[in-house]
N, C-alpha and C positions, 0 to 999 in steps of 0.2 A: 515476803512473797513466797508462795509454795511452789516448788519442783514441780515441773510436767514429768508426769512418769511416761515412760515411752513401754507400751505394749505391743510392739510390732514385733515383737523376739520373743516368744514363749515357748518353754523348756518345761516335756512332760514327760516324767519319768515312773519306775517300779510298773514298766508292764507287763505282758504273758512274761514269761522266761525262753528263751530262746532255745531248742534241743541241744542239751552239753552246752551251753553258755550264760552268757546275763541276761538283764529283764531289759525289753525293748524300751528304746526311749524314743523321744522323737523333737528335733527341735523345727518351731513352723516361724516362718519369717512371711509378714502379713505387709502386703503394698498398696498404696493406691491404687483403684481401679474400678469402672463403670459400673463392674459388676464382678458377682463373686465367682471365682474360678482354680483350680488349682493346674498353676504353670510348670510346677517342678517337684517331683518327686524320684528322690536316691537314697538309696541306703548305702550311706558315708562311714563304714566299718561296721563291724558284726553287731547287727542288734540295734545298727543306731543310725533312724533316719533323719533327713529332712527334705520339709514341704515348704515350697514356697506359694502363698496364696495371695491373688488378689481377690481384695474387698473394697467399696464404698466406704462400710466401719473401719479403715485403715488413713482416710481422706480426713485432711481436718476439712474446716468449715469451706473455707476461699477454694480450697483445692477442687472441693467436690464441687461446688459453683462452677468454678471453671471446665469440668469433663463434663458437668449435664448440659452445660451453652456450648459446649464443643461437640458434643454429641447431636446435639440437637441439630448443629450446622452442618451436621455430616450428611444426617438425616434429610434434611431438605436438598443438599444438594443431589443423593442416592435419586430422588425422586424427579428431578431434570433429569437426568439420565437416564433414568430407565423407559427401554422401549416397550411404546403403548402393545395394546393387546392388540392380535391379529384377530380380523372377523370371521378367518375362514376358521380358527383353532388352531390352526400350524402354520409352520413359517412358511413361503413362497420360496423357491429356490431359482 
């Protein structure tokens, strides 16, 4: 049986060079999530960041099933809730 390799944790390095120091590197830590977005970005000593990103390509299969029927339920409910249009265009006080 083959190892799952785990790509959530990719290390890039030999970038610009930093003025009077080393070459940037950047390590990005990739999570499940609906959609792609970046959560977290620090530069964690001189030259060397990291990003943490959520992505759907971070979701295995079941996972990402479960956020688009969770989504979706979120969705339907958003829309029970939300108050209809006003006919005059603005709210009544």
């Amino acid at each position: 049986m083959r190892a799952r390799i785990d790509f959530t944790r990719q290390k890039y390095g030999h970038g610009e060079p930093c003025w009077q120091g080393p070459e940037r590197s950047v390590m990005v830590q990739l999570e499940c999530g609906p959609d792609t977005a970046v959560l977290q970005a620090i530069e964690n000593g001189r030259c060397f960041y990291e990003f943490t990103l959520q992505t759907p390509a971070a979701c295995d299969p079941a996972e990402l099933d479960r956020l688009t029927e969770q989504i979706a339920a979120d969705r339907r409910t958003f829309r029970v809730f939300q108050r209809p249009e006003s006919s005059t265009g603005h709210d009544d006080l």
